[in-house]
C-alpha positions as CSV (number, residue, x, y, z in Angstrom):
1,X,124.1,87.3,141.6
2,X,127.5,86.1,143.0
3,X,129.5,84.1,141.3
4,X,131.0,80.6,142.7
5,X,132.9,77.6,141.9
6,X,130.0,75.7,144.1
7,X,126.7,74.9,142.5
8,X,124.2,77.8,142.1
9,X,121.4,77.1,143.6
10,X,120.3,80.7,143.9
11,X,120.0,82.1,140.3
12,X,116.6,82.7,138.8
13,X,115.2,84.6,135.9
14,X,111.8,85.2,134.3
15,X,113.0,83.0,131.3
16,X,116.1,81.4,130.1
17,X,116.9,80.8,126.4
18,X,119.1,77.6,125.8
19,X,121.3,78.5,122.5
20,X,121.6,81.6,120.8
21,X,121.0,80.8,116.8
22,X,117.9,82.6,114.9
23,X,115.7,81.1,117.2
24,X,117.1,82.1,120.4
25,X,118.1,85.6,119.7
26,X,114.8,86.5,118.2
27,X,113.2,85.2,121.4
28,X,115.8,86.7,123.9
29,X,115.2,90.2,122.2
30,X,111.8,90.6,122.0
31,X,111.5,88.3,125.8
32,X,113.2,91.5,126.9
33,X,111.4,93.8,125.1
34,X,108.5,92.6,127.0
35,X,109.8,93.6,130.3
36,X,111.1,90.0,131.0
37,X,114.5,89.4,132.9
38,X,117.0,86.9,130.5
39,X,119.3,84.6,130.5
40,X,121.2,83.3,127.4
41,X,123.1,79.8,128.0
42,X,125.3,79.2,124.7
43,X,127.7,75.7,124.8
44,X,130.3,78.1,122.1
45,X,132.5,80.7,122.5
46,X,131.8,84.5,121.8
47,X,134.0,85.4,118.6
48,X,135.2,88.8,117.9
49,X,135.6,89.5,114.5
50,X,139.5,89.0,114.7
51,X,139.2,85.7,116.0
52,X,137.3,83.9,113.6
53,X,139.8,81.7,111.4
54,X,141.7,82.8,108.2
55,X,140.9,80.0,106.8
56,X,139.5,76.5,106.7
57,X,143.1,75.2,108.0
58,X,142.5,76.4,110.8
59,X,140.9,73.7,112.5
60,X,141.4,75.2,116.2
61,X,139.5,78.4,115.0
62,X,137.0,76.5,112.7
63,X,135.5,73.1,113.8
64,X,133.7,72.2,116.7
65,X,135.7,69.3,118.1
66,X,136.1,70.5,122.2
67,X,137.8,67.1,123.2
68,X,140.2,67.7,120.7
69,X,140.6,71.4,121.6
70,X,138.6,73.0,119.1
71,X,136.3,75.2,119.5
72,X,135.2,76.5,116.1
73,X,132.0,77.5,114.6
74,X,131.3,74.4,112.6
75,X,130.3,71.0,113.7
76,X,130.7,67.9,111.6
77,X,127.8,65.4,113.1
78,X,128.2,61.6,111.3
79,X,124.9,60.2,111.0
80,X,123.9,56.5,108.8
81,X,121.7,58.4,107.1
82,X,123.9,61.9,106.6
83,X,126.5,63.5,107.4
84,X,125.1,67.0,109.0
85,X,127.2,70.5,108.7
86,X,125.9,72.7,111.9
87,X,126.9,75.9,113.7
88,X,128.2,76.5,117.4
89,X,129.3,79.7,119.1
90,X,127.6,83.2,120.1
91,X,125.4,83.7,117.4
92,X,124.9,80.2,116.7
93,X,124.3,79.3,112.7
94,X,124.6,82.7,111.4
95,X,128.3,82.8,112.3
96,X,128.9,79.1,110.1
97,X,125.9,80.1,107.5
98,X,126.2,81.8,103.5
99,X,124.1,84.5,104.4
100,X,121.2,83.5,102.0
101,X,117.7,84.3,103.3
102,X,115.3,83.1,100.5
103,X,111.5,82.5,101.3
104,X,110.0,79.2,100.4
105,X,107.3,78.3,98.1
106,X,104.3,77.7,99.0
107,X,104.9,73.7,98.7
108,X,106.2,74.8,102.5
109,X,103.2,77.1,103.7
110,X,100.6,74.0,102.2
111,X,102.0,71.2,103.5
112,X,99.9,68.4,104.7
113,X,102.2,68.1,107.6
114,X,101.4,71.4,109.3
115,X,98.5,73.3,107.0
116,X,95.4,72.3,109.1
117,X,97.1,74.5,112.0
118,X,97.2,77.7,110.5
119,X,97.2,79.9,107.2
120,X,101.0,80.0,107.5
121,X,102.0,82.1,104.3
122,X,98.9,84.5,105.4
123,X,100.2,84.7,109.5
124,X,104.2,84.5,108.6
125,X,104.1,87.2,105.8
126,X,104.4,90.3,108.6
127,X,107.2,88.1,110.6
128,X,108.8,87.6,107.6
129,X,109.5,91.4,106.9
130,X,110.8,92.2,110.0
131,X,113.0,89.3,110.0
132,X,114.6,90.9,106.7
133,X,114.8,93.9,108.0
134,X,116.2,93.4,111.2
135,X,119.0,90.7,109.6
136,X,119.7,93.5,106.9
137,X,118.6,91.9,103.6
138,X,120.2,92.8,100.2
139,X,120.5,91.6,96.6
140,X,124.1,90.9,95.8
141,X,124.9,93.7,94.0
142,X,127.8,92.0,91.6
143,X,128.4,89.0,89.6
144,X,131.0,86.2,89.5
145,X,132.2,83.7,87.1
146,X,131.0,81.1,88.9
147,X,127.4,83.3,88.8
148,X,127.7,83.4,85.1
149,X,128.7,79.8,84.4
150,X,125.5,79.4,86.2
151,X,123.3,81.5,84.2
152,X,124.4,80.1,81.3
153,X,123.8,76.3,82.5
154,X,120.1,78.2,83.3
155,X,120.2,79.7,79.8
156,X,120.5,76.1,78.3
157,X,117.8,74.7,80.5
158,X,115.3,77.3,79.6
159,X,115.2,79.0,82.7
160,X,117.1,82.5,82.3
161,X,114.4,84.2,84.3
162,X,114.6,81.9,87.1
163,X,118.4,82.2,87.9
164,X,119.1,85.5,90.0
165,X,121.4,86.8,92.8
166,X,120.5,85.9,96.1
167,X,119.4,88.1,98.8
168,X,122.4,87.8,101.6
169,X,122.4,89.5,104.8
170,X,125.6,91.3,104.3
171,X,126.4,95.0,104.3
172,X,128.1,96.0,100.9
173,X,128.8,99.5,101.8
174,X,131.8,101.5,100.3
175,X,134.4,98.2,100.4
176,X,136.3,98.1,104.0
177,X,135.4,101.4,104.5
178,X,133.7,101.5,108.2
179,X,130.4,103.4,109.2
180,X,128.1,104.3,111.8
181,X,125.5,102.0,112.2
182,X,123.2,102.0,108.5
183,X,120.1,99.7,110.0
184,X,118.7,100.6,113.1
185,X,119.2,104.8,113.7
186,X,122.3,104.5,115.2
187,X,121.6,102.5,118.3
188,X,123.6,99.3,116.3
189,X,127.0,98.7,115.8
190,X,129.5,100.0,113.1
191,X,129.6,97.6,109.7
192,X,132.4,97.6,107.7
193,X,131.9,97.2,103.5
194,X,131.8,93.8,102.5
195,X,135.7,93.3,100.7
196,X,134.3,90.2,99.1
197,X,137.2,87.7,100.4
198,X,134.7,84.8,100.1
199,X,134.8,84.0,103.9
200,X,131.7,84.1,104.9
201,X,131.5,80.6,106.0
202,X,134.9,80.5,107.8
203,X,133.8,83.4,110.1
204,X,133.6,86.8,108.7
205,X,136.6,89.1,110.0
206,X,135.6,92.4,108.4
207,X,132.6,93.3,110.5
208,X,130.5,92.8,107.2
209,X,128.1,89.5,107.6
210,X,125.0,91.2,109.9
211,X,125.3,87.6,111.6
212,X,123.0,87.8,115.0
213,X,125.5,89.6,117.1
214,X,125.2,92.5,114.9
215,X,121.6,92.6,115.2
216,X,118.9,90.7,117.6
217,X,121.9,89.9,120.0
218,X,123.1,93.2,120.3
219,X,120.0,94.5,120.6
220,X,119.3,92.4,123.5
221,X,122.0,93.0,125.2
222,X,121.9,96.6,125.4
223,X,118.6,95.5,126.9
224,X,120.2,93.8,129.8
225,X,119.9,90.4,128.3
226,X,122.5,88.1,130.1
227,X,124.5,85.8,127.2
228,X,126.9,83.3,128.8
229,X,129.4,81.9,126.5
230,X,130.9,78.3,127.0
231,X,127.8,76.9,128.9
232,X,126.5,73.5,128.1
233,X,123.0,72.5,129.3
234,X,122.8,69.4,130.8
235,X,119.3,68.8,132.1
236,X,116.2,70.4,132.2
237,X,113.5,69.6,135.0
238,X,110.2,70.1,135.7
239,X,109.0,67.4,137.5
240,X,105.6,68.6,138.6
241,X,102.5,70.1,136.4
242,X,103.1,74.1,135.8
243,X,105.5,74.1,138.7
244,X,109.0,76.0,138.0
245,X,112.0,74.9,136.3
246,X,115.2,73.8,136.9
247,X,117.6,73.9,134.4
248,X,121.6,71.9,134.8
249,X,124.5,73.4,133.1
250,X,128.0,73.5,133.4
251,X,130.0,76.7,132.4
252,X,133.5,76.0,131.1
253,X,136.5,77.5,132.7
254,X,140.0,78.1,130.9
255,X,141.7,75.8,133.9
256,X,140.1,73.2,136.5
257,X,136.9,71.9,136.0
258,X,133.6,73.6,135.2
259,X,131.5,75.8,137.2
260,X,128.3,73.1,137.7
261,X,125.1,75.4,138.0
262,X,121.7,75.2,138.9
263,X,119.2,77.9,137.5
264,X,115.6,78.4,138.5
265,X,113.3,80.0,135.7
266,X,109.6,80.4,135.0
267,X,109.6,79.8,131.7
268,X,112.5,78.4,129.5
269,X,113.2,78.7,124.9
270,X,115.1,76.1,123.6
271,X,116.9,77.0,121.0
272,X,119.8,74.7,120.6
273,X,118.9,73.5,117.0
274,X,118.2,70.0,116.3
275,X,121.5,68.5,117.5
276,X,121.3,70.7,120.6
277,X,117.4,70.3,122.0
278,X,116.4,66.7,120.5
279,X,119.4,65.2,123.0
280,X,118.2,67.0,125.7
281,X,114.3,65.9,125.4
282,X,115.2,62.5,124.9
283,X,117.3,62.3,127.4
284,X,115.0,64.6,130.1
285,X,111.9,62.3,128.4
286,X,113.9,59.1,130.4
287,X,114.7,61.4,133.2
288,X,111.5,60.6,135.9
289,X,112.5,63.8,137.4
290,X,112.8,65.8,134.1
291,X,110.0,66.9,131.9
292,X,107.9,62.9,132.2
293,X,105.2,64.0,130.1
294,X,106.9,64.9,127.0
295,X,104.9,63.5,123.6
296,X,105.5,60.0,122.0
297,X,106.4,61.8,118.9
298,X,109.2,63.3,120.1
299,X,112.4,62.4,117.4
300,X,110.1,61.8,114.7
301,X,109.5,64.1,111.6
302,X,113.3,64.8,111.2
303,X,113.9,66.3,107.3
304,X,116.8,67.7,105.5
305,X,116.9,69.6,102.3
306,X,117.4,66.7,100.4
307,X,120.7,68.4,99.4
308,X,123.4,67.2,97.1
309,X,127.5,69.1,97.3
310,X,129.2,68.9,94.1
311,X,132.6,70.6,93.7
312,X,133.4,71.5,90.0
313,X,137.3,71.9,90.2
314,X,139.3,74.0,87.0
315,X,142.8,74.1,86.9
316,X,141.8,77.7,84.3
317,X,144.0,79.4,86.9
318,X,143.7,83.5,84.9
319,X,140.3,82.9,87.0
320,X,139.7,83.3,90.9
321,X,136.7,81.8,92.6
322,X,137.2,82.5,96.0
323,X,136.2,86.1,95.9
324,X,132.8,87.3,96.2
325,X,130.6,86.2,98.9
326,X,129.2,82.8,100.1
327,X,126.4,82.6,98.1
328,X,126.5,84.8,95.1
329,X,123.2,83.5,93.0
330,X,120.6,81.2,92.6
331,X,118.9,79.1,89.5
332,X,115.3,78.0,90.4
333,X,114.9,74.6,88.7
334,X,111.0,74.1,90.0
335,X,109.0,75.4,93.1
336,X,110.8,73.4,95.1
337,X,114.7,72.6,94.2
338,X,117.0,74.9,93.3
339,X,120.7,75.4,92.5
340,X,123.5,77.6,93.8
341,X,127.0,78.2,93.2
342,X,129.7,78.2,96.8
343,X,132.6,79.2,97.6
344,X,135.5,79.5,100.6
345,X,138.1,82.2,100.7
346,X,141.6,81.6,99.7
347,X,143.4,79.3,101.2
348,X,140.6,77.2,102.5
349,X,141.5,73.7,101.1
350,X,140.3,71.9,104.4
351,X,137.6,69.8,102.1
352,X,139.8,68.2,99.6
353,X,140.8,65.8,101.9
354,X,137.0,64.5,101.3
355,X,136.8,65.2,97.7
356,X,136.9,62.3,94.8
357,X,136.0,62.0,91.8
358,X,132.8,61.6,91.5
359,X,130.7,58.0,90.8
360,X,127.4,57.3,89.6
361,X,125.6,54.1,90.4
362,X,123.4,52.3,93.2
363,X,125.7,51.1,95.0
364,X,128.9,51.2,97.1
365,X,130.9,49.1,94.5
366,X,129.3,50.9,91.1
367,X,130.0,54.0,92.6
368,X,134.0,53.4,94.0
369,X,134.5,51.4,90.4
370,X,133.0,54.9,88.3
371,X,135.2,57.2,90.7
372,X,138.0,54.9,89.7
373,X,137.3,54.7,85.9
374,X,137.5,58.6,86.1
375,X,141.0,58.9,87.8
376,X,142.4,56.6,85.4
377,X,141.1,57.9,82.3
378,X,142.3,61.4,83.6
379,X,145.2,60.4,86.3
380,X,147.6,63.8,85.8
381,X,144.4,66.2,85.6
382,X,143.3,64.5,88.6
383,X,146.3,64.3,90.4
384,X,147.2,69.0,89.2
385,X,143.5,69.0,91.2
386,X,144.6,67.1,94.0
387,X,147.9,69.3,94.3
388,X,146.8,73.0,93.2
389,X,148.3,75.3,95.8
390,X,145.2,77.0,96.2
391,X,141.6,74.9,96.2
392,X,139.6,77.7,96.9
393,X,140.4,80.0,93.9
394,X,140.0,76.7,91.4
395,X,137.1,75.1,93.0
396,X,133.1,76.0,92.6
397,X,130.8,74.4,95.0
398,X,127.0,73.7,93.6
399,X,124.5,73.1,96.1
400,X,121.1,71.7,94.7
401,X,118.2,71.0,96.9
402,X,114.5,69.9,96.6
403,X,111.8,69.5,98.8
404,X,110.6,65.5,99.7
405,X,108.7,63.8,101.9
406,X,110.7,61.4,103.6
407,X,111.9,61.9,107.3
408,X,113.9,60.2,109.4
409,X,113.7,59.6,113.5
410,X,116.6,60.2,115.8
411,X,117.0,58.1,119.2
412,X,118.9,58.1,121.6
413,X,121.9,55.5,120.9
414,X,122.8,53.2,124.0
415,X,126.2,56.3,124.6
416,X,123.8,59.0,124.8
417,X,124.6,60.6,121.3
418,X,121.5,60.5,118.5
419,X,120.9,57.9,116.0
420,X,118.8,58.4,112.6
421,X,116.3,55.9,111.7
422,X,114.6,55.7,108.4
423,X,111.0,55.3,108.4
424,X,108.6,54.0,106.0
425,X,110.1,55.8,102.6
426,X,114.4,55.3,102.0
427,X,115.6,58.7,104.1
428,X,117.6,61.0,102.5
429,X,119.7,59.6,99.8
430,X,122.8,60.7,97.8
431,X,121.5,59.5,94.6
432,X,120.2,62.7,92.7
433,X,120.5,62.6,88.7
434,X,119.3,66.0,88.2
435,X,122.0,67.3,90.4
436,X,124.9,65.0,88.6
437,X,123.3,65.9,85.3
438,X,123.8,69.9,86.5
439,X,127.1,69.3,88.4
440,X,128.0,67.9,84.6
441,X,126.4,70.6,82.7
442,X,128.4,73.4,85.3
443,X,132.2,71.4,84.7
444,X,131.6,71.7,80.9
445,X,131.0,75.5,81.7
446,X,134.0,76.2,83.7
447,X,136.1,73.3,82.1
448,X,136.8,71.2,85.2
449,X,136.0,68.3,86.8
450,X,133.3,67.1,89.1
451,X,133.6,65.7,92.0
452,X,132.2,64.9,95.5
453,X,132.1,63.9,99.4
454,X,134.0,60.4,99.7
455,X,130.8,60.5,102.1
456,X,128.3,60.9,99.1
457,X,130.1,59.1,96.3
458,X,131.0,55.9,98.4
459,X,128.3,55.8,100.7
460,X,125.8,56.9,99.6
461,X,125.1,59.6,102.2
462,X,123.9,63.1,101.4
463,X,125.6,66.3,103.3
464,X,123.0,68.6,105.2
465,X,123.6,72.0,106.5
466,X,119.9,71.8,107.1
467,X,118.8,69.7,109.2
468,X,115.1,70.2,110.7
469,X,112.2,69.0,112.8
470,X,111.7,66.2,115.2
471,X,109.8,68.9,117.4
472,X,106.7,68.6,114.6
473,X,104.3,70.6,115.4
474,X,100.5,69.3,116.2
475,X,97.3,69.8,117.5
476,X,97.5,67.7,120.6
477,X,99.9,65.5,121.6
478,X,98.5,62.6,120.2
479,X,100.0,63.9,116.5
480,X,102.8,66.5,117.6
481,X,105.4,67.4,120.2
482,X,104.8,71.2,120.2
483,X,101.8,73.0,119.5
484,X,101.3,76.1,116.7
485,X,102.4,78.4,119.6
486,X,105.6,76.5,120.3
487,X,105.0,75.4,123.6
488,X,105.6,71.5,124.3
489,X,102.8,69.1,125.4
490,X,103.0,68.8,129.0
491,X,104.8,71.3,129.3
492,X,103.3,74.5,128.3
493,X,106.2,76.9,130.3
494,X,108.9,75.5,128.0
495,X,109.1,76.5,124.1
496,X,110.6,75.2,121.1
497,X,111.9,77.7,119.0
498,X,114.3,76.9,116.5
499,X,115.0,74.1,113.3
500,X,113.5,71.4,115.2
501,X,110.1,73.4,115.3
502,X,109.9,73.6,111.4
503,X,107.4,70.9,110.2
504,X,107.6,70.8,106.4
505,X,110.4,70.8,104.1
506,X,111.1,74.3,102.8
507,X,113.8,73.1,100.2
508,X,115.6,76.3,101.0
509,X,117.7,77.7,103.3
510,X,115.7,77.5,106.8
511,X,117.6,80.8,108.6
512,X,115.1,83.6,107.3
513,X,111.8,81.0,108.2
514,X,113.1,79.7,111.6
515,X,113.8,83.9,112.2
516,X,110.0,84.3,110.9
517,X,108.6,81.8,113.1
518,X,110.7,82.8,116.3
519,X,108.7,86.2,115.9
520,X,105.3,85.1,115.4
521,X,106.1,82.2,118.8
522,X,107.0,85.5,121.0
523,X,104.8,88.2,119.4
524,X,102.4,85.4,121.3
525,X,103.5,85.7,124.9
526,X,102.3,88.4,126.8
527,X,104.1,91.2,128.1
528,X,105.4,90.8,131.8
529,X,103.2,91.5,134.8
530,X,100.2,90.8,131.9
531,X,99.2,87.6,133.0
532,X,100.0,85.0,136.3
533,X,100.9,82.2,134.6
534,X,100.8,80.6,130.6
535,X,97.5,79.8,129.1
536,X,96.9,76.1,128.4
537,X,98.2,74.8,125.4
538,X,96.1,75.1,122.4
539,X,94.8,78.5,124.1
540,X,95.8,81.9,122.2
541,X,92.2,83.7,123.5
542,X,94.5,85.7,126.1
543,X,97.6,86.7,124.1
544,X,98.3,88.8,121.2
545,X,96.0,87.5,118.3
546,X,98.0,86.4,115.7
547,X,98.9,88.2,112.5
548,X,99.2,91.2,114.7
549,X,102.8,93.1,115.5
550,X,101.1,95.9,117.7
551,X,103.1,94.1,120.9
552,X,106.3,93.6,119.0
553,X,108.6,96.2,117.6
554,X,107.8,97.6,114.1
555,X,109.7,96.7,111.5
556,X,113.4,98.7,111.1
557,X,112.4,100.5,114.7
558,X,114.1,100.3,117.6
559,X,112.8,103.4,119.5
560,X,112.8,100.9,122.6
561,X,116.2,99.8,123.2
């Protein structure tokens, strides 16, 4: 293929895979397992490990704000409802994420919302191993004081046996000592011993987080697997029943403007992640000459964790809380919410600038006049806080989520970016008194004070790093956008493979179950040269049955790239 500064009108592939999160390197890996030529369009830069950000400061390194000339790995997205915490980049989410990988309960697997399409537990079980083995799952092996505060907030509660380390996908090696590939016989990269810095979430510079570039990405790209960096999609077409597809992008250039392209493809993943596929099937759904007959439900079903950031701040400075890693443990309240202790590396202050005190009540005023009752009745505690040289080493982060039922539906706003709606329960709300109670119990622990997003306390809005569905599954279009095998109503040659496929609310971290499901959606499609064209939708009689991984690679083997 040549490359121009014209528009390409003459690039084709068997598939192309828009983003390259869990969803999209699980897809592009075993797509070229399959026999299937790839291409991988990704709107973020490729990071090395020696470019990822020191710390949080680093705004350039670490946020995703391109008109302002940053190109990080995290993207701050302001919703009515929420304020959303995403990833961008090469590797999507697991470059931004804390490495945790926990499984949900079944709450998740026996969902109304989903359960009539499939035994989900019974057919993710097998998908579910090999996505912890290929994204090299591990118990962390040591304990912090933050960990400890934690267990002894469980220890109160009752619930000892429920708080435990969390399994991370990080190799913990001899520390910063470099080896030959430990996961897949040598055919992977070298990992380095995790040092425990805490920087997982800034961008790991040690070659220790198995993010995806480590793993499926690598893998499929010693497969051939094409994976261009700094290319946004603009449109995707397919104007005519089963006919081929045209997908719009433009490829950024250090100088002048971007290369526009145009790319022919049989069949197409997108994997861009809520805030990266919704925009594009709402705005290809208005599009006559884009996908017309995409389902009325698209935008609807959209869930977060229900999730609630405190930050428990000590000014007990003989203690360091920035080393470890990310995540460290867990504390299992019920089946479905749960507590855990976060944590940036040194020097990573960035969120203090959103941090107050923080205030109880219903509303905007109750809640700015408790935040102000607790700076004056502590004002020079508050204001050693505010000035501590390093936030990081003082500060605990507590994330507590639950599973609910309330959703939300993003639109298109009348500018082209998404809007959240709430439907018929209240949305996602920052008013949790279980988590306030344990943000309490957790500053008596590690005598400090709580506090939270200005966002949260005076607004009322929760933070997600989870946000999911709007692609709900269904069993015709009539109830879904996508069916149980991924592929869109009316569109049976295009795929939905990542966040905004998940259809119930697993209260956990999503990265290990949108993995899961990404290799249960491709085990599904047949090899190339198998078949002429994709069976109907709601048909699986001619592709691999499910449950089975005969057509996929066994779990920990990679004899075949």
């Amino acid at each position: 293929m040549k490359g121009s500064d014209m528009e390409q009108e003459h690039e084709h592939y068997d598939w192309i895979v828009v983003g390259s999160g869990f969803g999209g390197s699980v897809s592009a890996l075993r797509l070229a397992q399959k026999g299937y030529s790839v291409l991988v369009l990704e709107q973020g830069r490729r990071f090395r490990d020696q470019d990822f950000a020191k710390s949080n400061w680093n705004l350039r390194r670490w946020l995703w704000l391109p008109w302002l000339g940053c190109r990080g790995i995290l993207r701050m997205t302001f919703f009515r409802h929420m304020t959303v915490l995403s990833g961008v980049g090469v590797g999507g989410g697991s470059l931004v994420y804390a490495n945790t990988l926990p499984t949900p309960g079944d709450s998740f697997f026996d969902s109304a919302s989903w359960s009539s399409l499939a035994d989900w537990k019974r057919e993710l079980a097998p998908h579910y191993a090999t996505a912890l083995k290929m994204l090299g799952a591990t118990s962390v092996p040591f304990s912090t004081p933050a960990d400890e505060a934690l267990g002894a907030v469980a220890k109160d509660l009752d619930l000892e046996d429920q708080h435990h380390p969390a399994r991370v996908s990080v190799w913990f090696g001899e520390e910063g000592v470099t080896v030959p590939d430990p996961y897949f016989d040598g055919e992977g990269p070298e990992r380095t011993g995790c040092i425990r810095c805490g920087a997982c979430m800034v961008g790991c510079r040690h070659g220790a987080k198995n993010s995806l570039t480590f793993n499926y990405l690598y893998m499929a790209e010693k497969l051939g697997v094409r994976v261009d960096a700094d290319t946004r999609v603009t449109a995707v077409h397919q104007p005519q029943e089963g006919g081929g597809i045209t997908v719009e992008a433009r490829t950024r250039r250090p100088f002048g403007l971007p290369r526009r392209r145009k790319i022919q493809a049989d069949r197409v993943v997108l994997a861009g992640g809520v805030l990266g596929t919704l925009p594009l099937l709402l705005s290809m759904g208005k599009n006559k000459g884009g996908l017309p007959r995409l389902s009325q439900h698209l935008g609807h079903s959209v869930r977060t964790n229900c999730e609630s950031l405190t930050g428990v701040q000590t000014l007990d400075t003989s203690v360091d809380h920035s080393k470890g890693v990310a995540i460290g443990s867990i504390l299992h309240l019920d089946g479905g919410t749960h507590l855990e202790t976060v944590r940036y590396p040194s020097g990573s202050g960035f969120f203090r600038l959103m941090l107050g005190p923080m205030g109880l009540g219903k509303n905007m005023l109750t809640r700015g006049a408790d935040m102000l009752r607790r700076l004056l009745r502590s004002p020079v505690r508050w204001f050693r806080i505010y000035t501590v040289a390093d936030w990081a080493r003082s500060t605990v982060i507590l994330l507590y989520m639950k599973s609910h039922a309330e959703t939300l539906t993003l639109k298109l706003g009348r500018l082209g970016g998404l809007r959240s709606m709430s439907n018929d329960g209240p949305g996602p709300t920052a008013d949790m008194p279980e988590a306030d109670d344990l943000g309490r119990r957790m500053g008596e622990k590690l005598d400090g004070e709580v506090g939270t997003l200005f966002t949260q306390s005076l607004l009322g809005k929760p933070t997600t790093a989870h946000i999911l569905g709007g692609c709900a599954m269904g069993a015709t279009a009539q109830d879904g956008v996508i069916d149980s095998s991924h592929r869109l109503f009316g569109h049976p040659e295009i795929m939905v493979v990542d966040g905004s496929a998940i259809s119930a609310n697993p209260g956990v971290n999503p990265s290990l179950t949108i993995t899961a499901l990404a290799e249960r959606a491709m085990e599904q499609v047949p090899p190339a040269g198998s078949v002429s064209s994709v069976p109907p939708v709601g048909s699986v009689s001619s592709v691999t049955p499910v449950g089975s991984v005969s057509s996929v690679t066994p779990v920990g083997s990679v004899s075949s790239v």
